[in-house]
N, C-alpha and C positions, 0 to 999 in steps of 0.2 A: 516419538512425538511427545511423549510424558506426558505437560499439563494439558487442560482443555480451555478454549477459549469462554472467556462470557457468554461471547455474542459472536457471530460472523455476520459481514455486513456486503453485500453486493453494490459498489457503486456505479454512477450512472457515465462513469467513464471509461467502465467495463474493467475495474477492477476491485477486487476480493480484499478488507480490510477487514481487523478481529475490533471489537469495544476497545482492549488495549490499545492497540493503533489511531486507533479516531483521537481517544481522551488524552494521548501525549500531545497528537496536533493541537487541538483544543487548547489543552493549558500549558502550551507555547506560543500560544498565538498564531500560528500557522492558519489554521482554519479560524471562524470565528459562526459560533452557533445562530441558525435562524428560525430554524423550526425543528420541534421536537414531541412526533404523535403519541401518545399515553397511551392510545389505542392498537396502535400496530409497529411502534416504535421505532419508524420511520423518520430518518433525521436529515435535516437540509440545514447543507453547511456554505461556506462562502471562501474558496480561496483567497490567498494576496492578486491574482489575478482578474479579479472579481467574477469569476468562474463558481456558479451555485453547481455543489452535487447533492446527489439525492442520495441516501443510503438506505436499502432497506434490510432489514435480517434474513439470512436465510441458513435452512437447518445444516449443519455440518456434513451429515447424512448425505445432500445433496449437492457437496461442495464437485467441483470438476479435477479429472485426475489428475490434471497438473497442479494444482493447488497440494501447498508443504504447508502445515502448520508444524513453527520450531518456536522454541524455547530456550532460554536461558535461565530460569526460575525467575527472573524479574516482571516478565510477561508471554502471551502468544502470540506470534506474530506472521502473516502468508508469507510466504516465501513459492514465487511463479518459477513453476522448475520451466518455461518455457526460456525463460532471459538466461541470456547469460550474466550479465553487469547489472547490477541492485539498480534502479529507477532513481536511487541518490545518489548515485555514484556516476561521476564521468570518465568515460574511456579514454589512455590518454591517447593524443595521438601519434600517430609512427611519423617520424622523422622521415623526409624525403632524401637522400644522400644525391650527389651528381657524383657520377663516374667521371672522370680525372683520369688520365691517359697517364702513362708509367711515359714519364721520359726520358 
């Protein structure tokens, strides 16, 4: 696991993001910030979808067994050992072949 995250962040689309992860979307514009508590650091963000999530922190301690926290030294990031294919990434699809008769 090496490094440790800032923050672990529970969102309300039922998945597990680190502060690394959120602050790339953010300052790529992906997400776009809307609310941000000082008191329990709860952040409400806004997809390109117009989809609001809620993020709130929770302790790493209590993170769930499939939750991977990896690294590259750049940042921390979840990794759901439940998936198989990253949530970015699309599977391609398999080629339908027709059986063709030997003639």
């Amino acid at each position: 696991m090496g490094d440790r995250p800032r923050a672990v962040y529970r969102c309300s689309d039922g998945r597990y993001r680190t502060r690394w992860q959120i602050d790339r979307r953010l300052a790529a514009g992906t997400w776009r910030r809307c609310l941000e508590s000082s008191t329990s650091a709860t952040l409400l963000v806004e997809r390109p979808d117009g989809l609001l999530l809620s993020l709130s922190p929770v302790p790493t301690a209590s993170l769930p067994s499939w939750i991977e926290l990896r690294s590259d030294g750049r940042g921390v990031w979840i990794a759901d050992r439940r998936r198989t294919t990253p949530v970015d990434r699309q599977v391609p699809r398999r080629r339908t072949t027709v059986d063709t008769p030997n003639v």
